[in-house]
N, C-alpha and C positions, 0 to 999 in steps of 0.2 A: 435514571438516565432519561435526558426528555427527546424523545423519538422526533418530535417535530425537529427540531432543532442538529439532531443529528444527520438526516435526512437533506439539509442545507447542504453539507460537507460531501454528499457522493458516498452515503450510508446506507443502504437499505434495511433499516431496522426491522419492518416488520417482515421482508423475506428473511434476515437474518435471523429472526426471532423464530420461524416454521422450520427453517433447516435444524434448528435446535433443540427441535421436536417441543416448542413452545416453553422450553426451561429461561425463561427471558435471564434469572440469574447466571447461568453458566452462557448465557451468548455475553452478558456483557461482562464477567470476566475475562474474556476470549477478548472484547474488547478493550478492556482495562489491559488487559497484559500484552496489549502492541504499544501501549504507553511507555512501555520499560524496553523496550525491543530496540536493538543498537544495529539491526543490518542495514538502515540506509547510512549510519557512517561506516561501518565495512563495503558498501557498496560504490559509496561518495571517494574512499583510496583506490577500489579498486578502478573506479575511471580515472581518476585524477592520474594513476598511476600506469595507466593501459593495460590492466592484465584483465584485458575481455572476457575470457575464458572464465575468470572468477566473477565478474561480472554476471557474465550472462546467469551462474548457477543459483546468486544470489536472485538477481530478477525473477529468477525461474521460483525460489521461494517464494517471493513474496508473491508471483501471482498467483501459488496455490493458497496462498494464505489467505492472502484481500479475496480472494473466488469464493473459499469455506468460509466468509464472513461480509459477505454480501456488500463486499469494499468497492460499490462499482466501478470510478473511478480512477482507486488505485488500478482497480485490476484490467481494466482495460490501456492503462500506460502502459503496465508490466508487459502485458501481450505483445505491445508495440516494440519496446526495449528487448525483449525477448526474440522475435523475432529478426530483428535487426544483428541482432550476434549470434542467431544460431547456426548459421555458415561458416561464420569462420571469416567470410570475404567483409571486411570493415570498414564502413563508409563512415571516420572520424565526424561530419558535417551533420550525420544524418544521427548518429550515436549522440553528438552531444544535443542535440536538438530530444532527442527520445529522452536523455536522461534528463536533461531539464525540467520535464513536462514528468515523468516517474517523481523525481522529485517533489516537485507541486503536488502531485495528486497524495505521495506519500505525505507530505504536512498537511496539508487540506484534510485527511482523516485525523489526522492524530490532534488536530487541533478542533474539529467534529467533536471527538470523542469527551475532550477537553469541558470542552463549553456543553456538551450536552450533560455531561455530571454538575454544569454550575461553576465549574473552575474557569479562571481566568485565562482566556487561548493563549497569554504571553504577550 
C-alpha cells in the first residue's frame, strides 16, 4: 500500500502504522476490510429514512473505527454527525449538511485506501 498516496485521502498511515504497534500488515488489513464494510449504506436508509437514533449509533461506529485507524477525516465528520444527534433535539438543515460531509469523508477513505493498493478509485 503506498502511504504517500494514502495520506492524500485524510489517512494517516504512519500514525496508523505506530498505533499498530508497527505491524504495517495487520493496519492495512484493518484497512482492506473497511473496503468490504456496508455501514454507510445502513447509514445512507437510516437518514434517508429518519430513524436518528439508528443513525446516530451507526456514526458513533464508525467514529470509533475511522479514530482506531487514523481515518482523520472520516473521523472528524463522524464527531460532527455524532454530535448533532446525540440529543435527541434534531436540526433536519443542520443533520443533512453533517451527513453530506460524513459521507464525503467516508468515500474520500475508501477511495484512499483503493488507489493506494494501485486499484482503480472507480
Amino acid at each position: 500500500m503506498d502511504a504517500h498516496i494514502i495520506k492524500k485521502y485524510g489517512i494517516d498511515y504512519d500514525s496508523g502504522v505506530r498505533r499498530f504497534m508497527g505491524d504495517v500488515e495487520l493496519y492495512e488489513t484493518v484497512l482492506t476490510a473497511f473496503l468490504k464494510d456496508k455501514i454507510l449504506d445502513y447509514a445512507r436508509a437510516a437518514y434517508q429514512e429518519k430513524e436518528y437514533e439508528k443513525l446516530f449509533a451507526l456514526a458513533h461506529e464508525i467514529k470509533g473505527s475511522s479514530s482506531n485507524a487514523d481515518m482523520y477525516e472520516l473521523y472528524a465528520a463522524s464527531c460532527i454527525l455524532v454530535e448533532l444527534l446525540r440529543n435527541g433535539e434534531y436540526d433536519e438543515e443542520k443533520i443533512t449538511q453533517a451527513f453530506i460531509n460524513f459521507e464525503t469523508a467516508y468515500n474520500r477513505a475508501r477511495t484512499g485506501i483503493i488507489s493506494a493498493q494501485g486499484g482503480d478509485p472507480l
